[in-house]
N, C-alpha and C positions, 0 to 999 in steps of 0.2 A: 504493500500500500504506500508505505514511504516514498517523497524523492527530496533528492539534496536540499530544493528551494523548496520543502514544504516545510512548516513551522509546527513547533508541537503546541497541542493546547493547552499545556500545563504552563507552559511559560509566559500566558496571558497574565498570571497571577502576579508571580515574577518581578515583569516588566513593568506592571504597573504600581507593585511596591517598591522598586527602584530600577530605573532604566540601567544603572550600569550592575547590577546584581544579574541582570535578566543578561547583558553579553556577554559577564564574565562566564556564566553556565552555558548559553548558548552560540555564543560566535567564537570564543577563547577554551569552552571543554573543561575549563574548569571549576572543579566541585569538592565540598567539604561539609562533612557531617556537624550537627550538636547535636542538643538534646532534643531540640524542636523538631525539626527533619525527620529523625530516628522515628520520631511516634508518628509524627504523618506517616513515614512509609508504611509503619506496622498496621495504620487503621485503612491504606489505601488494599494493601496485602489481603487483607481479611474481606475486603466486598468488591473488590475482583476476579474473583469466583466466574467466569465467566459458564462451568457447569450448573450453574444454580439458576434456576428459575422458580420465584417464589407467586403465590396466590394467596393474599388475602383478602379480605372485602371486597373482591370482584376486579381488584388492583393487578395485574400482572408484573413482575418485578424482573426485568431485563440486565444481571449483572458483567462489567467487564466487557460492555461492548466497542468493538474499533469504530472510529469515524474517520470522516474524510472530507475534506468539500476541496474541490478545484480551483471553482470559483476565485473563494482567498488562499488557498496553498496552504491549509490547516491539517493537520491530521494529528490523532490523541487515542482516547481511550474513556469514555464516559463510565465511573464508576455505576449506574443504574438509569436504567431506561424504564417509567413507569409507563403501562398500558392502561389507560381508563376508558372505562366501556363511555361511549358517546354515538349519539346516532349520527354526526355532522362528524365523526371520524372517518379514518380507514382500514380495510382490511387487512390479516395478515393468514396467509397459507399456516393451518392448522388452530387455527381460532376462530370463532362463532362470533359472528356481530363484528360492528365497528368501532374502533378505538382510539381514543387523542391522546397523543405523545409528551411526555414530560419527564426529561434528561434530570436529576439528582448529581447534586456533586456534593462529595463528604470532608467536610475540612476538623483538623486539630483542635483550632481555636474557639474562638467565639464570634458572633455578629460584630459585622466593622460599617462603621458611616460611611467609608470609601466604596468605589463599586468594583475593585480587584476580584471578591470572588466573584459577585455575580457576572462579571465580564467572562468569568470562566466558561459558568453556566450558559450565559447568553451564544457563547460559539460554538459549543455541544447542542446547542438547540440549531444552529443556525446551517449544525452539518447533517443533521437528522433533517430537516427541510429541504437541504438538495438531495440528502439519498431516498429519502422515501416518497418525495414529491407530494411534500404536506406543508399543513402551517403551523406550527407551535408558539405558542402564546405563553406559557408557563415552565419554570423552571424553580427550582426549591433545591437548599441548600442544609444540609445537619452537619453542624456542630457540634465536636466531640468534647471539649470542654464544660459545655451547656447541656448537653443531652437537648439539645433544641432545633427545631427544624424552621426553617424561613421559608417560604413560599411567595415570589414575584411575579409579575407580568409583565414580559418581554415590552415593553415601549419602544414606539420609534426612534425613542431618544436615545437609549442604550442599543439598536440596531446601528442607530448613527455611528454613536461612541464605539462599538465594537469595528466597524468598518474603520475608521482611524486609526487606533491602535493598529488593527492588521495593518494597513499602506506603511505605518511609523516602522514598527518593525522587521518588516519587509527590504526597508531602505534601510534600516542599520545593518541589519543579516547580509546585503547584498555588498556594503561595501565594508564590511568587517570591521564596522566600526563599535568602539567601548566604551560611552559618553562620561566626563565628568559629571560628578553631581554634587550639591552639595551636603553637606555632612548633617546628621538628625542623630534624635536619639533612638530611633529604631535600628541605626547600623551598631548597635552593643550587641542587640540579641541576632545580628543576621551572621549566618552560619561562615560566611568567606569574606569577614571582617578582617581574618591572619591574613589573607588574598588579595584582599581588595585594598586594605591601609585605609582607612577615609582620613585617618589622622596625616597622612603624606598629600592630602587633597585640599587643607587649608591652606589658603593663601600666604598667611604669615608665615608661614613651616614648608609652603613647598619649595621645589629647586629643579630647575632643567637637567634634564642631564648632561646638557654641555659645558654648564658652569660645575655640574658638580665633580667633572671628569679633570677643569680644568684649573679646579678647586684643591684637585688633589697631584698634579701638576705641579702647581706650583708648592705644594708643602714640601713635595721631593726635590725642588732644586732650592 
């Protein structure tokens, strides 16, 4: 399914928690474990199950499925694909009745004001739209922190906002670029803070490398 120029959808998250975390992992390869990462993987582990297909309340439960869309050059892996019976759905070979589509993505944390997860959400629906030639309106997010689940409504505005991101992205991936950013207190807890230095990214403390080569130059003579 993969190709070089397609973007993975995990990195929607990423990128929009810091653009240059998102190139260090994505255009540079490079990655580094905590404590944070550790437990996502372990709850992403557990409901990618893609053998399991669960039935509750009339709910079809879709785990571990691949995506893909052309379109923007995305492709991923959508922790859970819900089936809900709807008469103004579609069908699927081996199921009875018609059904509307709602992609689930499962995060570590807690609910955030930002729209990084739901950005997630928003391009797992948006790839489920061109492969099944449907409309999804709905996308819901749980929270492993909370034991809480969110449930949203795809807006034009966040279709907007996700179309952006993809083109931004796209444009750094293609010409391998690794942006400055500036330093917050969210880069303590990000994982490729030893990688990334943000403290070498302050303006008072940084140094070219050509001064600093010529910095050391001169202490030798």
């Amino acid at each position: 399914m993969e190709s070089d120029d397609y973007l993975m959808i995990s990195g929607i998250q990423h990128f929009l928690f810091c653009r240059r975390q998102w190139a260090l992992i994505h255009v540079e390869n490079q990655w580094d474990e905590n404590g944070l990462t550790a437990e996502g993987q372990v709850m992403h582990k557990r409901v990618h199950d893609a053998s399991v297909r669960d039935v509750r309340n009339g709910i079809v439960t879709i785990r571990g499925l691949r995506l893909k869309s052309e379109k923007y050059r995305i492709t991923g892996i959508c922790d859970a694909v819900e089936l809900l019976p709807d008469e103004r759905g579609i069908s699927f070979a081996k199921l009875d009745g018609t059904w509307r589509v709602r992609p689930v993505e499962y995060k570590r944390g807690k609910s955030k004001i930002e729209d990084c997860d739901r950005m997630q959400a928003v391009a797992q629906a948006l790839c489920l739209e061109e492969m099944l030639s449907c409309e999804v309106n709905q996308c819901a997010i749980f929270y492993g922190e909370t034991k809480r689940r969110e449930t949203f409504d795809i807006t034009e505005e966040l279709r907007e906002k996700a179309t952006d991101v993809f083109t931004e992205m796209h444009k750094y991936y293609e010409t391998s670029y690794t942006p400055k950013v500036k330093t917050t207190p969210k880069c303590r807890s990000c994982s490729l803070k030893d990688i990334c230095l943000p403290e070498l990214l302050r303006k008072p403390t940084c140094k070219s490398v050509k001064k600093y080569i010529e910095g050391h130059i001169a202490e030798e003579d």
